[in-house]
C-alpha positions in Angstrom: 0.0 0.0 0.0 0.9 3.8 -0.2 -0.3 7.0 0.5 0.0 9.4 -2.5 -1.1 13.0 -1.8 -1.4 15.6 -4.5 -2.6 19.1 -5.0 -5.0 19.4 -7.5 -6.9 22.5 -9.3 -10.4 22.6 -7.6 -11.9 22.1 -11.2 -14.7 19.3 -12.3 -13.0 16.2 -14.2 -9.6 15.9 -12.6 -10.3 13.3 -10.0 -11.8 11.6 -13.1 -8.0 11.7 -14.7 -6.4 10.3 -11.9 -8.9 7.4 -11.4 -8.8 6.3 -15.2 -5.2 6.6 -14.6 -5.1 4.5 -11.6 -7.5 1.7 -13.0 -5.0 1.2 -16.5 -2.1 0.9 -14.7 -3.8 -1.6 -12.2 -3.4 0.7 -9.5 -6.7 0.0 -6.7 -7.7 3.6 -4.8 -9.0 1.7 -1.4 -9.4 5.1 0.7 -9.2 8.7 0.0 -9.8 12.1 1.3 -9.9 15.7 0.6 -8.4 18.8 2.3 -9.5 22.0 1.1 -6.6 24.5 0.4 -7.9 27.3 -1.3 -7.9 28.4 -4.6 -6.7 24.4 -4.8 -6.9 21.0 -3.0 -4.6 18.5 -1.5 -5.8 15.0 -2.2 -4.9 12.0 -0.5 -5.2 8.6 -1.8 -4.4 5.2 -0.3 -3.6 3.0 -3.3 -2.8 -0.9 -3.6 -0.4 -1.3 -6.1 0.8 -4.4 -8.0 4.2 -6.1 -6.4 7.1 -4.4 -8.3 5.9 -0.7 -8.7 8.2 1.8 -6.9 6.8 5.1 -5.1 8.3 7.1 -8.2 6.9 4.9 -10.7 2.9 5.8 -8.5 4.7 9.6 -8.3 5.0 9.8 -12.1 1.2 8.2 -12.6 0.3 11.1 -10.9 1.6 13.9 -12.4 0.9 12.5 -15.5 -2.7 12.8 -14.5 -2.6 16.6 -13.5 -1.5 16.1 -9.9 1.4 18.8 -8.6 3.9 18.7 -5.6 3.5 14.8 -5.6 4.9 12.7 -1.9 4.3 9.0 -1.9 5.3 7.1 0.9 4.6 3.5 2.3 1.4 2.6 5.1 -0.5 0.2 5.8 -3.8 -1.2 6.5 -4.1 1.5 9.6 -4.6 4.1 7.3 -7.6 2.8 6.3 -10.0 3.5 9.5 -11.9 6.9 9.3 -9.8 10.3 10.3 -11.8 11.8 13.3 -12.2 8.3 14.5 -8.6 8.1 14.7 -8.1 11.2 16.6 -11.1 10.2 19.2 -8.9 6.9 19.9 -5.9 8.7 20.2 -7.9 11.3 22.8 -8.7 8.1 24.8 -4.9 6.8 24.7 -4.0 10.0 26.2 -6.2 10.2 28.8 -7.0 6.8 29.5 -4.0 4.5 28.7 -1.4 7.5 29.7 0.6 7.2 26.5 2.4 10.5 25.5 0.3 12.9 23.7 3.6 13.3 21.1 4.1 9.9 20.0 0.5 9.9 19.6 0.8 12.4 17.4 3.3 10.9 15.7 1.1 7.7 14.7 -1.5 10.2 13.9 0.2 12.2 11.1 2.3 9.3 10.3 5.7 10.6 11.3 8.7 8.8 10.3 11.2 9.8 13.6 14.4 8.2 11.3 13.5 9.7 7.4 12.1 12.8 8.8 15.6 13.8 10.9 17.7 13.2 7.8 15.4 15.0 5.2 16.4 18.4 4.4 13.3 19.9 3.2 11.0 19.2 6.4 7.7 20.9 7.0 7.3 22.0 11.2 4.4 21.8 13.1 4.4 24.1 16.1 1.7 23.0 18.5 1.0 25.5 21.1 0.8 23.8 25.1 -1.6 25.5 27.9 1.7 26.5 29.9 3.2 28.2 26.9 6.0 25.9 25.6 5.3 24.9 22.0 5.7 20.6 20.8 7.2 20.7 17.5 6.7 17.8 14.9 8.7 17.3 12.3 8.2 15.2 8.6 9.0 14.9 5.4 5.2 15.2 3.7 4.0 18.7 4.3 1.2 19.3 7.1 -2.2 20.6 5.7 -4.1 23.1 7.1 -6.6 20.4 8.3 -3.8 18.6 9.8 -2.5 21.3 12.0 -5.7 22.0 12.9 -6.7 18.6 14.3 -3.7 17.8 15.9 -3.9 21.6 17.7 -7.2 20.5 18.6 -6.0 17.2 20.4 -3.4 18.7 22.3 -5.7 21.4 23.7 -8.9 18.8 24.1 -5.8 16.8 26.6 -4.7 20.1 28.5 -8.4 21.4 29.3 -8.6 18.1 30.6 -6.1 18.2 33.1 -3.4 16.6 31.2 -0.3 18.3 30.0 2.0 16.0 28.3 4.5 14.7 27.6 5.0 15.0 31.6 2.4 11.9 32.1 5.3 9.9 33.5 9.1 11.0 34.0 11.3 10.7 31.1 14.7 11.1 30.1 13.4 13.8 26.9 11.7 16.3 29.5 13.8 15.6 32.9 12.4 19.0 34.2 8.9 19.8 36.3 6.5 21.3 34.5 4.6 24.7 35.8 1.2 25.2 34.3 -2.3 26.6 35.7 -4.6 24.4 37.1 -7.7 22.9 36.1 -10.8 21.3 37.9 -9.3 18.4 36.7 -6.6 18.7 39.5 -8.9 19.1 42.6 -8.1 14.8 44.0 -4.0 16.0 42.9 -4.1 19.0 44.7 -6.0 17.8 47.9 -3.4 14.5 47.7 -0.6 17.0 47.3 -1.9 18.7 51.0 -2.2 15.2 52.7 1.4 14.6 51.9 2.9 17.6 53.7 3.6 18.0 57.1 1.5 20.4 59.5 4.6 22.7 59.9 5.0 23.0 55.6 0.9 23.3 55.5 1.3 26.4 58.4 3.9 28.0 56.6 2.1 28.6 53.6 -1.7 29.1 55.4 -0.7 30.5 58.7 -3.6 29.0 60.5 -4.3 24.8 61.4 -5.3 23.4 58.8 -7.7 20.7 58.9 -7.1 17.7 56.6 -9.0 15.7 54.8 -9.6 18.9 53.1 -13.4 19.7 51.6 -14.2 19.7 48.2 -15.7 23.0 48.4 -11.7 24.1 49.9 -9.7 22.9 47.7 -12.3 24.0 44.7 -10.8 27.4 45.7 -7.3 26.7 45.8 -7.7 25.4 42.3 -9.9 27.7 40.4 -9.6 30.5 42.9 -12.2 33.7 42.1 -10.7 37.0 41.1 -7.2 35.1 40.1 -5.7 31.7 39.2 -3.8 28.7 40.6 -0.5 27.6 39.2 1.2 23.9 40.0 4.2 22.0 39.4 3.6 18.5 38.0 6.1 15.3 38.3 5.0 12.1 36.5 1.8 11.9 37.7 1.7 13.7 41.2 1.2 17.8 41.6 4.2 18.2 44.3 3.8 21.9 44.4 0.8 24.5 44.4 0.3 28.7 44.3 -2.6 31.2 44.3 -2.3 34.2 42.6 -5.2 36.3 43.4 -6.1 39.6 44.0 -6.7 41.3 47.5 -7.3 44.8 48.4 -5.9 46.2 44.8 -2.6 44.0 44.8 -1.7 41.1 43.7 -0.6 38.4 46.0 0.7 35.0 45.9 1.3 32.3 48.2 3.1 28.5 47.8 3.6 25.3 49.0 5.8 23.0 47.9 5.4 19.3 49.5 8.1 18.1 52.4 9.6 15.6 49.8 10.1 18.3 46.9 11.9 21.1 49.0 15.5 22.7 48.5 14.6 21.5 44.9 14.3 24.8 43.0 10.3 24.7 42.6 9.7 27.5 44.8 11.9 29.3 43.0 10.1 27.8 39.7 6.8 28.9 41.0 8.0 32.8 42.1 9.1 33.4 38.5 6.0 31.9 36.7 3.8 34.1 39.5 5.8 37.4 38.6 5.3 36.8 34.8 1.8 35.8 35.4 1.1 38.9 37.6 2.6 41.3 34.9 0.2 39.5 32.0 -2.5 41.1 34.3 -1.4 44.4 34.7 0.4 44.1 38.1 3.4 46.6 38.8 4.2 44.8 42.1 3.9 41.0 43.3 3.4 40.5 47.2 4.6 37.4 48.4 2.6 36.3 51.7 4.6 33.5 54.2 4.4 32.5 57.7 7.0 34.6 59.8 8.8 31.9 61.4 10.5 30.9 57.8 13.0 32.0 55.7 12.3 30.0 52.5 10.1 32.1 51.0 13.4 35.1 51.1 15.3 32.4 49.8 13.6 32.1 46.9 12.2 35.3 45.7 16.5 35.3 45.8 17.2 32.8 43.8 14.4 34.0 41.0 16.6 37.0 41.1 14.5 39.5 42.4 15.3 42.6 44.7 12.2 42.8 47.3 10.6 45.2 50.1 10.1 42.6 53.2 7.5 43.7 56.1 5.9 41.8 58.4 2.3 41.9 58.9 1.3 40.2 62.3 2.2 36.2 62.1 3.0 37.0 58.1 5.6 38.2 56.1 4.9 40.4 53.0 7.5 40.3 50.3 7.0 42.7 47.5 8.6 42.5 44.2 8.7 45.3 41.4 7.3 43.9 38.3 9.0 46.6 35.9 12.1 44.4 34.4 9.7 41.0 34.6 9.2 39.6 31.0 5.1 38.8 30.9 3.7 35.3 30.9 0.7 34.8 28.9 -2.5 32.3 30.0 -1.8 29.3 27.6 
C-alpha cells in the first residue's frame, strides 16, 4: 500500500484523470480524502499497487494525470480506519492509557522519527501547550491546514482536561517539572498533594491549622480561585507543588507550597518566577509574596528568582514585595 497526496486544481474532471489513470495501470484507490486549500486541493489517496511498482513509478502516474507537488510514501492497512475516528482513539490513549500525547501524534500524522531527521526539506508543526512551551513535529510530507488543525485541537482537548504532556510519567526527553495553571481536573492532585505535607510545611504557607482531609468546596478554591488563578508543578503523575495568585485589596498576592519531599529543589523558586510573569500579563506593577513569619524560604527564593524585594511583616506573616517593571510577561496558555 501507499499514500500518495497531491494538490489538485479545484476544477470538475480531474479526479476523473487520476482514477482512469489509476485503474489502467492496475493501481486499486481503497481510501481517500480531501483537504480543502484554497484556490486548490490537496488529495490524499491510499492505493494498492501491483508487487514491483516503486513510489516514483505511483509519483510519475500522478503527475501524469494533472497532480502537482506529488509525496508517496509506504502505510498500511491503519490508514484505512476513518480520520476523526482516529483522533477520538488517540484522545482516549492520552487520557486513559497515559501514552504520551507526542508519539500519539506521531502515529497520527504518520511521522517517520528516522526519514524525517535526515530529510532536508522538512515541514514543522508548532503545537502550542496551555503553559506556553510549544511541541514541535517534524516530517518529510507537508502538514495541511486540516492537519494542523486537528492535531492543535488534540493537544488542547488533553490540556483542558487536566493533562499536560508529555510529563504523564518521568522521562529522560523532558527531565524538568513542569509549571502550568490548574484545572478542575486537579482538585483529587491537589488535595493529595496537602495530605502529603507536614503540619509545619501546611502552616507555613496558610498560617492557621489546617484541617485535613480537606473539603471539596476548599480545595475548589485553591484550584480555580475567584478574582485570580492557581499555578502547580507537575512530576510524573503527582502535583508536588501548588500557588494562588489572586487579587486582594488592589494587589496582587501570591502564596506557595511545595510538599516536604520536593523542598530545597528549585520549585519554589520555579513557582515565584511563573507568579511574577503571570502577575505582569494582568497588569500588576508589584507582586506580594505572603509566608508565615517563622521561615526564611520564601526570602530564599524570591532570591534565587533573582528578584530585589521590600520585606515587612504583617502580624504572624511576612509580606515580600517584588517590582514587576524588568519581569518579562507570561501569557494564560
Amino acid at each position: 500500500m501507499w499514500r500518495v497526496r497531491t494538490t489538485l486544481s479545484d476544477r470538475p474532471g480531474l479526479l476523473a484523470r487520476i482514477a482512469t489513470a489509476c485503474g489502467e495501470a492496475d493501481i486499486n484507490i481503497v481510501a481517500m480524502q480531501v483537504f480543502r486549500v484554497r484556490p486548490d486541493v490537496i488529495d490524499e489517496f491510499v492505493v494498492e499497487a501491483p508487487d514491483g511498482r516503486t513510489e516514483l513509478q505511483v509519483a510519475d502516474l500522478f503527475v501524469a494525470a494533472g497532480g502537482t507537488h506529488v509525496s508517496v510514501t509506504r502505510t498500511d492497512e491503519d490508514s484505512l480506519t476513518d480520520g476523526p475516528t482516529r483522533y477520538l482513539e488517540a484522545v482516549h490513549r492520552v487520557l486513559e492509557d497515559g501514552e504520551d500525547v507526542e508519539t500519539v501524534l506521531h502515529d497520527l500524522l504518520d511521522v517517520d522519527l528516522p526519514d524525517v531527521a535526515d530529510y532536508s526539506g522538512h515541514d514543522v508543526l508548532d503545537l502550542q501547550r496551555r503553559n506556553g512551551s510549544a511541541l514541535r513535529i517534524s516530517r518529510a510530507v507537508p502538514f495541511t491546514p486540516v492537519e494542523r488543525a486537528r492535531a492543535q485541537a488534540l493537544l488542547s482537548l488533553v490540556n483542558d482536561a487536566g493533562v499536560d504532556v508529555p510529563l504523564l510519567e518521568p522521562s529522560p526527553r523532558h527531565p524538568l517539572p513542569l509549571v502550568r495553571q490548574a484545572t478542575l481536573a486537579d482538585i483529587e492532585a491537589v488535595a493529595a498533594l496537602h495530605s502529603r505535607c507536614s503540619v509545619e510545611t501546611l502552616y507555613t504557607r496558610y498560617q492557621v491549622p489546617l484541617r485535613m482531609p480537606m473539603t471539596t468546596r476548599l480545595v475548589r478554591r485553591l484550584v480555580v480561585p475567584e478574582g485570580g488563578l492557581a499555578l502547580v508543578v507537575q512530576v510524573g503523575l503527582d502535583l508536588v507543588a501548588h500557588g494562588v495568585l489572586e487579587q486582594q485589596d488592589g494587589a496582587w498576592v501570591f502564596q506557595l507550597l511545595v510538599e516536604d519531599a520536593w523542598q530545597n529543589r528549585g520549585l519554589g523558586t520555579l513557582l515565584v518566577r511563573h507568579a511574577a510573569g503571570r502577575a505582569k500579563a494582568l497588569g500588576a506593577d508589584e507582586l506580594v509574596l505572603v509566608s508565615a513569619g517563622t521561615s526564611d524560604t520564601m526570602l530564599r527564593a524570591v532570591g534565587s528568582a533573582g528578584f530585589v524585594a521590600r520585606v515587612e511583616r504583617h502580624d504572624v506573616a511576612v509580606h515580600i514585595t517584588v517590582p514587576l517593571h524588568g519581569v518579562r510577561a507570561i501569557e494564560a496558555g
